[in-house]
DOPALUM-549983 format. One record per residue (C-alpha): residue number from 1; z, x, y. Coordinates in nm, 3 decimals. Example, Ala and Ser with C-alpha at 12.3 -4.5 7.8 and 13.67 -1.06 7.14 Angstrom:
// DOPALUM-549983
<atom num="1" pz="0.780" px="1.230" py="-0.450"/>
<atom num="2" pz="0.714" px="1.367" py="-0.106"/>
***
This chain:
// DOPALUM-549983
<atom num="1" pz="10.427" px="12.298" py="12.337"/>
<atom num="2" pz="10.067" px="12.301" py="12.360"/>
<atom num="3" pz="9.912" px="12.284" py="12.011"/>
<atom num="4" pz="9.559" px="12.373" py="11.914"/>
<atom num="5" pz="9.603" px="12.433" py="11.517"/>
<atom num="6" pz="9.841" px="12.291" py="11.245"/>
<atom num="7" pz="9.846" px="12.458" py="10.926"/>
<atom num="8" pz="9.979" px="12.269" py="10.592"/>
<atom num="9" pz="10.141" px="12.433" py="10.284"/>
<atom num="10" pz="10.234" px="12.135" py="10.042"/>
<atom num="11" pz="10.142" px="12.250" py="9.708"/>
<atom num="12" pz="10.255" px="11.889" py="9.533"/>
<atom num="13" pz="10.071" px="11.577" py="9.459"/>
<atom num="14" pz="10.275" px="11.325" py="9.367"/>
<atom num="15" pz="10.633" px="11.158" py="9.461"/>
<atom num="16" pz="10.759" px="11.109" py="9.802"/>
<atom num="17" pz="10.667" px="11.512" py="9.896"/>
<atom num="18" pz="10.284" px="11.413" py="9.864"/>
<atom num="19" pz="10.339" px="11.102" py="10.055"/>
<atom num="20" pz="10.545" px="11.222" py="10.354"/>
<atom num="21" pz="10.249" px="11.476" py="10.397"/>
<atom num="22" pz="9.949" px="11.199" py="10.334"/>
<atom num="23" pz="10.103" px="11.000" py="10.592"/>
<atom num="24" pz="10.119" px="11.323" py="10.852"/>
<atom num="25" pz="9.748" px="11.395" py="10.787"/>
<atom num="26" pz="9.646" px="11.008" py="10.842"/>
<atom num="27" pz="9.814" px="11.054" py="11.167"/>
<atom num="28" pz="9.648" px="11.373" py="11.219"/>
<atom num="29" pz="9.302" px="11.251" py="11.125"/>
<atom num="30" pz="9.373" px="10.933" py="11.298"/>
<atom num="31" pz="9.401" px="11.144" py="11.621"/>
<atom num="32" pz="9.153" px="11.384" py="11.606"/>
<atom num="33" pz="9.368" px="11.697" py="11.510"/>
<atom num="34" pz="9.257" px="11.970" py="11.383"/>
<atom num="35" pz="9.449" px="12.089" py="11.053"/>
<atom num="36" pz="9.368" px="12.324" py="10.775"/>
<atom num="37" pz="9.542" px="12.287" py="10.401"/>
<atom num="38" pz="9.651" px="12.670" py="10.289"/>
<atom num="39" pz="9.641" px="12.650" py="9.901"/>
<atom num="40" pz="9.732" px="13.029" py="9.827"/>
<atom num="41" pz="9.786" px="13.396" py="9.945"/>
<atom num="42" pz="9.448" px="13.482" py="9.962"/>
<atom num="43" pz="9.375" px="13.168" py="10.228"/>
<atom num="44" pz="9.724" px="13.227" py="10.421"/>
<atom num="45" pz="9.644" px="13.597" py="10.483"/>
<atom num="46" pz="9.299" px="13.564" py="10.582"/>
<atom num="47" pz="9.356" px="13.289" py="10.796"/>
<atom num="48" pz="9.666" px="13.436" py="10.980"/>
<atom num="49" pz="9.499" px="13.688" py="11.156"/>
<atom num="50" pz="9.449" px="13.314" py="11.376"/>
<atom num="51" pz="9.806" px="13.237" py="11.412"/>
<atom num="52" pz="10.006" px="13.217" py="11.775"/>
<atom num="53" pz="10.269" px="13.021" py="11.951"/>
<atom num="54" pz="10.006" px="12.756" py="12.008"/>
<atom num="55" pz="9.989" px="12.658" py="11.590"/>
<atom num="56" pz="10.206" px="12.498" py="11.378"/>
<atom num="57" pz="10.278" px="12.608" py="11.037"/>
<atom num="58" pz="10.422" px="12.315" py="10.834"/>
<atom num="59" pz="10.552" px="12.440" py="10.504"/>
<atom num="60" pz="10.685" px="12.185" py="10.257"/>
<atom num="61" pz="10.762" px="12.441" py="9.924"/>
<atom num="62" pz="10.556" px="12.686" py="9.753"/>
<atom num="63" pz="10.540" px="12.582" py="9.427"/>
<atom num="64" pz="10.251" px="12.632" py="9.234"/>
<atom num="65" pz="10.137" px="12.900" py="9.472"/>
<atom num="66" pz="10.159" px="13.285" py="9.486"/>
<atom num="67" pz="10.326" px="13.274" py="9.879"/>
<atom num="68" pz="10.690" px="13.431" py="9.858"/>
<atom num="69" pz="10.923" px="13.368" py="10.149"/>
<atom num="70" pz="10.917" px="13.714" py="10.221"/>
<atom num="71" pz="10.488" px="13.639" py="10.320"/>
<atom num="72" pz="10.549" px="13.328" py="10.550"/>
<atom num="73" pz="10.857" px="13.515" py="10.684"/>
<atom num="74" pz="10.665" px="13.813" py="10.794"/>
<atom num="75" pz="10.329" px="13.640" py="10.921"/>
<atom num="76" pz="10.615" px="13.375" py="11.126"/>
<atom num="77" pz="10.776" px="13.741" py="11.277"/>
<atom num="78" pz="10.415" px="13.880" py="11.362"/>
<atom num="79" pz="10.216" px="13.618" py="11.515"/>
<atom num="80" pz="10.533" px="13.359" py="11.663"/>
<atom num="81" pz="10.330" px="13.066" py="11.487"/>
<atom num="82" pz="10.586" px="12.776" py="11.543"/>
<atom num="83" pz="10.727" px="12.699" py="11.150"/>
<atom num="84" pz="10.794" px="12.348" py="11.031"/>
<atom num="85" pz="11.000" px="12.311" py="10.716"/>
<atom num="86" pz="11.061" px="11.954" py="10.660"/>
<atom num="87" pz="11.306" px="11.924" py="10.362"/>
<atom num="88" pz="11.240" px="11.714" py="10.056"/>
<atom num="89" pz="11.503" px="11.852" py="9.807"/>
<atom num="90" pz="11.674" px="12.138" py="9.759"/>
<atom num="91" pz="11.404" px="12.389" py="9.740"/>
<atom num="92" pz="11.451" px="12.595" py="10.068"/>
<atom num="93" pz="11.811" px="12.694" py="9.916"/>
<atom num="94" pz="11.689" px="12.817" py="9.589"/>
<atom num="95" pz="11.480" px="13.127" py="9.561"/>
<atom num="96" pz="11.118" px="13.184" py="9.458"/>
<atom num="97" pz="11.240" px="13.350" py="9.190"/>
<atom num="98" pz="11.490" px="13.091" py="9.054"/>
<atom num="99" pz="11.167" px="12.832" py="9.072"/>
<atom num="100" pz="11.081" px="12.971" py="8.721"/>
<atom num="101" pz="11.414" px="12.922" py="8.607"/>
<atom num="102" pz="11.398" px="12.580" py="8.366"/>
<atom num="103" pz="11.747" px="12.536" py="8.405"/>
<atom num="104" pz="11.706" px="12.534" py="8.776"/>
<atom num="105" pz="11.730" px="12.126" py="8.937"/>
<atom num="106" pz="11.588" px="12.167" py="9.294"/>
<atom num="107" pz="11.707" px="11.812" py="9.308"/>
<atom num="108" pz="12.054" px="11.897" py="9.253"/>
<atom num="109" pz="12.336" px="12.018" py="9.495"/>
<atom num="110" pz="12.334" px="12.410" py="9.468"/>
<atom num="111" pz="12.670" px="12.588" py="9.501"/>
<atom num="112" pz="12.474" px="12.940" py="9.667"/>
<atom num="113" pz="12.339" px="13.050" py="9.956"/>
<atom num="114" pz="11.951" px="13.111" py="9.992"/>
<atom num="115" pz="11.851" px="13.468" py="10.008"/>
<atom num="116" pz="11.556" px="13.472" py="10.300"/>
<atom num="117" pz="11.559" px="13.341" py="10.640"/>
<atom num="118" pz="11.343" px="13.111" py="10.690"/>
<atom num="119" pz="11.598" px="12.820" py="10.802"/>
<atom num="120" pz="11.682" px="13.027" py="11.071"/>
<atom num="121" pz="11.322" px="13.131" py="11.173"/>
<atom num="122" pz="11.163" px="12.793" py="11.196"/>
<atom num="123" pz="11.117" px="12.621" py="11.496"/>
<atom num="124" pz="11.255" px="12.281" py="11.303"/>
<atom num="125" pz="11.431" px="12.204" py="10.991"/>
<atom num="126" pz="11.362" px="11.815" py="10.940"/>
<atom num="127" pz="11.602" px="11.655" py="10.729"/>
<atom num="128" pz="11.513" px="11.267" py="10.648"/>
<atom num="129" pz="11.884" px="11.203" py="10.616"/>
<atom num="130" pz="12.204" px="11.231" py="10.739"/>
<atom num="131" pz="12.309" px="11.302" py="10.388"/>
<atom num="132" pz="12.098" px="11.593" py="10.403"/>
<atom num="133" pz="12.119" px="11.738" py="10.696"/>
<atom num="134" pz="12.479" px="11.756" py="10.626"/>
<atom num="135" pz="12.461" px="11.886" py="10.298"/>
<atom num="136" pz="12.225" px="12.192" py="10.460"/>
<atom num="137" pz="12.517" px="12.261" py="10.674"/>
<atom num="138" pz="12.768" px="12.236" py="10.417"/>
<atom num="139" pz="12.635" px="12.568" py="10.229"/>
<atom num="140" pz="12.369" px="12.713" py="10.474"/>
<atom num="141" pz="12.532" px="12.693" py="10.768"/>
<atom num="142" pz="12.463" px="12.511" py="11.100"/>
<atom num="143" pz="12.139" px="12.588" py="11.246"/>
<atom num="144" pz="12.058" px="12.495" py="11.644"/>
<atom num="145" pz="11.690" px="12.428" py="11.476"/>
<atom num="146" pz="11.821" px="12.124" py="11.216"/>
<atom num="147" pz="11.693" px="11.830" py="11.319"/>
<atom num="148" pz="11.749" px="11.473" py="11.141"/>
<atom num="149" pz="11.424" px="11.259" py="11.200"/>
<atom num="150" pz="11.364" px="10.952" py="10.910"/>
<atom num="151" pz="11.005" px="10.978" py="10.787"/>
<atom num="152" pz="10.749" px="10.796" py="10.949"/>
<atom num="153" pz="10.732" px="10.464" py="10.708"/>
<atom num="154" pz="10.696" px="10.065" py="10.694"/>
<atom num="155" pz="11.013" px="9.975" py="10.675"/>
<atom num="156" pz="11.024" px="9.617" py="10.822"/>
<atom num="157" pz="11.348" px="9.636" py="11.054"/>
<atom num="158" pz="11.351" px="9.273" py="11.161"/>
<atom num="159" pz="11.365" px="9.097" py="10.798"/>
<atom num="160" pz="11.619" px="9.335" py="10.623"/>
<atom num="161" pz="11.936" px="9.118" py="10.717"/>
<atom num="162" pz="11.752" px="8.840" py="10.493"/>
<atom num="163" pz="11.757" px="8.766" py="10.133"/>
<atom num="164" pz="11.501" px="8.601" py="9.904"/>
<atom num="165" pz="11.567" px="8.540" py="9.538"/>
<atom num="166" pz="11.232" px="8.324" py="9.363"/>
<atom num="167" pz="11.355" px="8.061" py="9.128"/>
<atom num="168" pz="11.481" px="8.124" py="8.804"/>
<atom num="169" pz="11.222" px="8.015" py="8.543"/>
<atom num="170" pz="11.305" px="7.900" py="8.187"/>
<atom num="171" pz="11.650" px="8.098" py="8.212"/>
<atom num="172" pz="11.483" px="8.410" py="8.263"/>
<atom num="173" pz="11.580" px="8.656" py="8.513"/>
<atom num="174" pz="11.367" px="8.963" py="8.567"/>
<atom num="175" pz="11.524" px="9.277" py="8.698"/>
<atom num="176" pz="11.195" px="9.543" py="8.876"/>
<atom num="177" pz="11.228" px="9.886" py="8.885"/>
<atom num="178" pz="11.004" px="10.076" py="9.143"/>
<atom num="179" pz="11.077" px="10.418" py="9.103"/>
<atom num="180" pz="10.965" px="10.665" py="8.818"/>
<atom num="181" pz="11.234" px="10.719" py="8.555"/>
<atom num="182" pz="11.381" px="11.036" py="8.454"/>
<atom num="183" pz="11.702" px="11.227" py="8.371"/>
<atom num="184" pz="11.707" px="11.242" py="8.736"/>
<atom num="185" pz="11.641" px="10.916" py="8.892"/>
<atom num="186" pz="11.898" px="10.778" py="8.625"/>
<atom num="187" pz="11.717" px="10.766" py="8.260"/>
<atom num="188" pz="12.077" px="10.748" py="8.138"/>
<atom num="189" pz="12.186" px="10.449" py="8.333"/>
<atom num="190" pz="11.865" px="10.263" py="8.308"/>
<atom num="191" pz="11.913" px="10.318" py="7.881"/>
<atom num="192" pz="12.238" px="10.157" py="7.888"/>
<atom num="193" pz="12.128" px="9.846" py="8.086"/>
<atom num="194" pz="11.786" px="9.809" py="7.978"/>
<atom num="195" pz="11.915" px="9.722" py="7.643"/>
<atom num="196" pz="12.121" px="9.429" py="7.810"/>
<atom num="197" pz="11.844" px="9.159" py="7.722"/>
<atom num="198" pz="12.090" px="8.809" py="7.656"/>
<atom num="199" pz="12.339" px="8.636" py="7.890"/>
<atom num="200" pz="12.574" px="8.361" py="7.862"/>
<atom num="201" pz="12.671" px="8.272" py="8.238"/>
<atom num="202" pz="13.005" px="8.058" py="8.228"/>
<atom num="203" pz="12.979" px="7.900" py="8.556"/>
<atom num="204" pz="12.658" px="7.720" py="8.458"/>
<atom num="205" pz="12.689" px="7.733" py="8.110"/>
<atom num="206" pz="12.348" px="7.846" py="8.031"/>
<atom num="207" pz="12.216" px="8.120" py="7.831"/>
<atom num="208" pz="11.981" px="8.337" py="7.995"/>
<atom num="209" pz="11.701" px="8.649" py="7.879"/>
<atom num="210" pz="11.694" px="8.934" py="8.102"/>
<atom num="211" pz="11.378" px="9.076" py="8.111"/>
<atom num="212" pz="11.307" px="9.420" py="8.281"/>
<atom num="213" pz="10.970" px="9.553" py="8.437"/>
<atom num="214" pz="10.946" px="9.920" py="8.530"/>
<atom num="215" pz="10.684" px="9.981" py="8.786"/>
<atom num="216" pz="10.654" px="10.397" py="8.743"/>
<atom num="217" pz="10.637" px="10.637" py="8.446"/>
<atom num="218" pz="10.906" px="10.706" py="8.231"/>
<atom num="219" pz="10.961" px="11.018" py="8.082"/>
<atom num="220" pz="11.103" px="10.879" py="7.787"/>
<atom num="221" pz="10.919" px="10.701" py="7.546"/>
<atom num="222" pz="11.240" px="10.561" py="7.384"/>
<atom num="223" pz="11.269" px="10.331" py="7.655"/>
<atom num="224" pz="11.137" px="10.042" py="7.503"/>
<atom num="225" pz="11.192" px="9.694" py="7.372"/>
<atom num="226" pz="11.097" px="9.332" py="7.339"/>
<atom num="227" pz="11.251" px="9.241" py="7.683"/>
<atom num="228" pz="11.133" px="9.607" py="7.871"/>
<atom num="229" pz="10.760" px="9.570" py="8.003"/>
<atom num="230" pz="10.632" px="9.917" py="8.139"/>
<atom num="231" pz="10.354" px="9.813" py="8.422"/>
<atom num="232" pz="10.242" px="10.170" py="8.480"/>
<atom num="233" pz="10.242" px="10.334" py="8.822"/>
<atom num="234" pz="10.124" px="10.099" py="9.137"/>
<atom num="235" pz="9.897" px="10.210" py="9.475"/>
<atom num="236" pz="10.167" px="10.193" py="9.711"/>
<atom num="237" pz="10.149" px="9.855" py="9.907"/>
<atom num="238" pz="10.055" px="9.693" py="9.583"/>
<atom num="239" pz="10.369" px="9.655" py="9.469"/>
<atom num="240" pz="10.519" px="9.346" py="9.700"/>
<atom num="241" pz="10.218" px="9.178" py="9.491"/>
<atom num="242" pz="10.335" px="9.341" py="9.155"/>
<atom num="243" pz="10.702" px="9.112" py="9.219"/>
<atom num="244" pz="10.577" px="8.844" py="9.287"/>
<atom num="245" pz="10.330" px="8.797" py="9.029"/>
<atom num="246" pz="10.620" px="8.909" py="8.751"/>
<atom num="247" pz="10.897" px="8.700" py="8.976"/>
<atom num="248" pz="11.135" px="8.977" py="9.021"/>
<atom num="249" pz="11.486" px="8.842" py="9.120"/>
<atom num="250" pz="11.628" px="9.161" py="9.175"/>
<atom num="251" pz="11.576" px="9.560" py="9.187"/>
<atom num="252" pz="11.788" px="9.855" py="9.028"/>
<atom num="253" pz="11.753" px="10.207" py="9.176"/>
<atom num="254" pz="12.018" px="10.432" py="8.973"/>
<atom num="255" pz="11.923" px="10.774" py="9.039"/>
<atom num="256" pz="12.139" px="11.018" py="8.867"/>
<atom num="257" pz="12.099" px="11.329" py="9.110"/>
<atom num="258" pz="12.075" px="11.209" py="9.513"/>
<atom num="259" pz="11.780" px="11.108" py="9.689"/>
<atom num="260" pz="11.653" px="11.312" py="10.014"/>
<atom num="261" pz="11.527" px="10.950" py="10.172"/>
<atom num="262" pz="11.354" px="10.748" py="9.899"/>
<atom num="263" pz="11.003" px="10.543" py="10.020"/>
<atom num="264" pz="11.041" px="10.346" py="9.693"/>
<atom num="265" pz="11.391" px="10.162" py="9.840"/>
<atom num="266" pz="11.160" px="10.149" py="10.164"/>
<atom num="267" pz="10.938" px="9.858" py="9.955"/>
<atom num="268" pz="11.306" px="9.727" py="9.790"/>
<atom num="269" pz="11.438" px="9.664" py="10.163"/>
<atom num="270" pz="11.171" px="9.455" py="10.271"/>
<atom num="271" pz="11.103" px="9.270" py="9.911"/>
<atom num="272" pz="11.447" px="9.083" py="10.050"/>
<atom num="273" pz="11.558" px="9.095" py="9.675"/>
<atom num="274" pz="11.904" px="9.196" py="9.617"/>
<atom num="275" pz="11.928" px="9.557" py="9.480"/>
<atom num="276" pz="12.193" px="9.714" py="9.266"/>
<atom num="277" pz="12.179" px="10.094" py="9.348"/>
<atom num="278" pz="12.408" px="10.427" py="9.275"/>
<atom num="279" pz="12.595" px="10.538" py="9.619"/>
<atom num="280" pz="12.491" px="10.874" py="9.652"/>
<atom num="281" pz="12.242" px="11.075" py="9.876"/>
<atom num="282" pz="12.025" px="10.880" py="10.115"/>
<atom num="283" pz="11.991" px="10.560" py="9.908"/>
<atom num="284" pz="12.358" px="10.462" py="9.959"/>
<atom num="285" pz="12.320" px="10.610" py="10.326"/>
<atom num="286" pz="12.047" px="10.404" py="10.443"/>
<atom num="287" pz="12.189" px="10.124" py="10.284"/>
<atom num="288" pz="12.494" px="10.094" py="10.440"/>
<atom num="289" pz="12.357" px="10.147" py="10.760"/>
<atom num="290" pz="12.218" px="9.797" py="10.705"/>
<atom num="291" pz="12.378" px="9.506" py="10.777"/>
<atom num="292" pz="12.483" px="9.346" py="10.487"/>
<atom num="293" pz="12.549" px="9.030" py="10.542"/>
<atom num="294" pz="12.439" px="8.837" py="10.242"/>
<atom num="295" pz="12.634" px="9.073" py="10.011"/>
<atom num="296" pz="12.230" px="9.156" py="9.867"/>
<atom num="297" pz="12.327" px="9.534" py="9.798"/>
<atom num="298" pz="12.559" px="9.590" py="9.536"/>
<atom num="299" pz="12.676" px="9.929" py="9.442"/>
<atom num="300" pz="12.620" px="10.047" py="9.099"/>
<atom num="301" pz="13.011" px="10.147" py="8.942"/>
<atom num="302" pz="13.040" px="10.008" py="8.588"/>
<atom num="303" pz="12.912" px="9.755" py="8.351"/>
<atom num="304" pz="13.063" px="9.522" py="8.562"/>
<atom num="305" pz="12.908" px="9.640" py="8.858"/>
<atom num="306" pz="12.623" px="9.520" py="8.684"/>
<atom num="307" pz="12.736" px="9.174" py="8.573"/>
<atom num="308" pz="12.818" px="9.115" py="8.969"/>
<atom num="309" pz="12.498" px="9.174" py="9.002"/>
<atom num="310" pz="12.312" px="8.922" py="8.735"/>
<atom num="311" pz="12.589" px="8.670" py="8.877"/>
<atom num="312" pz="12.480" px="8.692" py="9.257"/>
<atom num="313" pz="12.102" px="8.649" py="9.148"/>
<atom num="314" pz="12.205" px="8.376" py="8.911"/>
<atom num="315" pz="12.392" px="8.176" py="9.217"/>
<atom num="316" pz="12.162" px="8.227" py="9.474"/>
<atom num="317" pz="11.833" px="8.188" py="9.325"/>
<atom num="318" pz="11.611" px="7.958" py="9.511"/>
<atom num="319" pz="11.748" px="8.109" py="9.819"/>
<atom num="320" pz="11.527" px="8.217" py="10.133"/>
<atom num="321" pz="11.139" px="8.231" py="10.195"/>
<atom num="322" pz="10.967" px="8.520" py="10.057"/>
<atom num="323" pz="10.884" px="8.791" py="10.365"/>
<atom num="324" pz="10.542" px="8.831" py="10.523"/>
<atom num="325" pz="10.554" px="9.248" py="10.498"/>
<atom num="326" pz="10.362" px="9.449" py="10.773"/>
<atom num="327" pz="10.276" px="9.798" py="10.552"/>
<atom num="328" pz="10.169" px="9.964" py="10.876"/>
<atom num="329" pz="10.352" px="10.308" py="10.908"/>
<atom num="330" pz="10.575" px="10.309" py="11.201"/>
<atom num="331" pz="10.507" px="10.710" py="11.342"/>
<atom num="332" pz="10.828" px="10.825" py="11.494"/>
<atom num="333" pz="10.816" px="10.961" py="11.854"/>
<atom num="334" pz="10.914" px="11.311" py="11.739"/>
<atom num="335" pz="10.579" px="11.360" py="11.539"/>
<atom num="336" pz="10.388" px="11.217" py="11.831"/>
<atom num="337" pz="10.566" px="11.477" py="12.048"/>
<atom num="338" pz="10.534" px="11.722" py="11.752"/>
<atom num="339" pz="10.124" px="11.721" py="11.738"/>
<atom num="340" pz="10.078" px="11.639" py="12.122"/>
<atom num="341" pz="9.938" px="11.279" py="12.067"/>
***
């Protein structure tokens, strides 16, 4: 496919949605490619009269604009522009109209169909997970079209069978958490061990402070304490600096609704830290797809899911060399192939 325009529609800036698209347009930019951000009806309309088989229309959501599914439906029929709907969430399932529902979750698993056809229109339907893709399938449908490509990211393959735990200082073990916090990535959970601040550890017969530091905003104000330190959100490569500086010994990522791929767990992998994480979506995916040899993943259950967890960092602190982390983006293949690079 010979491609001489791309056209974006990605409406949000912030989370993992912004970022997947940043790191496309660095690519793009990188490369010399032409691309033009559509920001509402007005723009898309005017600017279709452009559109053939030798453009790409990449379409993340339409949130925040006035662009139905109906509009990039038609324009898709009319001028064979090759559609791109990579999948963050749920969004492509629930209707335009639902979107200003409040009791609508685009992060959660719907039970209906969608009502427009633009998963069967597109020329791809990335999913960034297994867990996804499947899910898609599950209520939509399979689709010749669905394609499962991970994002393009820094994950640092060759260290991720390691572990590294800094030293325990003055009994205190400090527990980072690298994700924003809401009702859906696990406000619930987090309340109920946040508050967990003293520790009397049998085997060594020491009494130890657990201290937490949340790197990300929390919805919640009530989340607060003596022993919870709220660091504020962090430019993204920052944060392997961020642990060390606070000595992290491990990570918790307890989302309550699943995650679509998660860049956040991205940074926990190659930290080397031991993480204690909720088994659903692509967290627990991409996890187990790791080899786990040093037992450094542990999956959130119970309190005592959690108490395994303190243990393992309390026995094997002092253990590894922290990991020199290459934060290059690795650009898979399929994008190169994608944009004709």
């Amino acid at each position: 496919m010979s491609i001489n325009s791309i056209y974006i529609i990605s409406p949000i800036k912030e989370g993992g949605s912004n970022k997947y698209i940043n790191d496309l347009l660095k690519l793009l930019k990188q490369n010399k490619k032409k691309y033009i951000i559509i920001n509402n009806k007005k723009e898309l309309d005017t600017l279709s009269s452009n559109f053939s088989n030798n453009n790409i229309l990449i379409v993340q959501n339409l949130i925040n604009t006035n662009i139905k599914f109906i509009d990039i439906e038609n324009i898709v029929n009319n001028t064979q522009i090759n559609l791109i709907l990579p999948i963050h969430d749920f969004y492509f399932i629930y209707s335009n109209e639902n979107m200003n529902n409040m009791n609508i979750n685009i992060h959660e698993i719907p039970t209906i169909k969608s009502n427009h056809n633009l998963l069967k229109i597109a020329k791809y339907v990335i999913f960034p997970s297994q867990f996804m893709l499947d899910k898609f399938i599950e209520i939509e449908g399979s689709n010749n079209n669905y394609i499962f490509i991970p994002h393009n990211d820094n994950i640092n393959i060759n260290n991720t069978y390691n572990i590294y735990i800094p030293p325990i200082l003055n009994n205190q073990i400090n527990i980072g958490i690298i994700t924003n916090i809401n009702e859906t990535k696990g406000y619930s959970y987090y309340k109920k061990l946040c508050y967990i601040n003293k520790l009397f550890h049998e085997q060594t017969n020491k009494k130890y402070v657990i201290t937490y530091y949340i790197f990300g905003h929390v919805d919640n104000n009530k989340l607060l304490n003596h022993y919870i330190h709220r660091d504020g959100i962090y430019k993204e490569d920052n944060i392997y600096n961020k642990l060390n500086e606070k000595n992290i010994h491990g990570l918790m990522f307890l989302n309550k609704f699943p995650e679509t791929y998660c860049y956040a767990l991205t940074k926990g992998i190659n930290t080397q830290l031991p993480i204690l994480y909720t088994d659903i979506g692509a967290v627990g995916e991409r996890l187990r797809n790791i080899n786990n040899i040093n037992n450094r993943f542990h999956i959130y259950k119970d309190i005592d899911s959690f108490y395994n967890f303190i243990d393992y960092i309390i026995k094997n602190n002092n253990t590894g060399e922290k990991p020199e982390i290459n934060i290059n983006i690795n650009i898979n293949p399929f994008y190169l192939e994608l944009f004709n690079i």
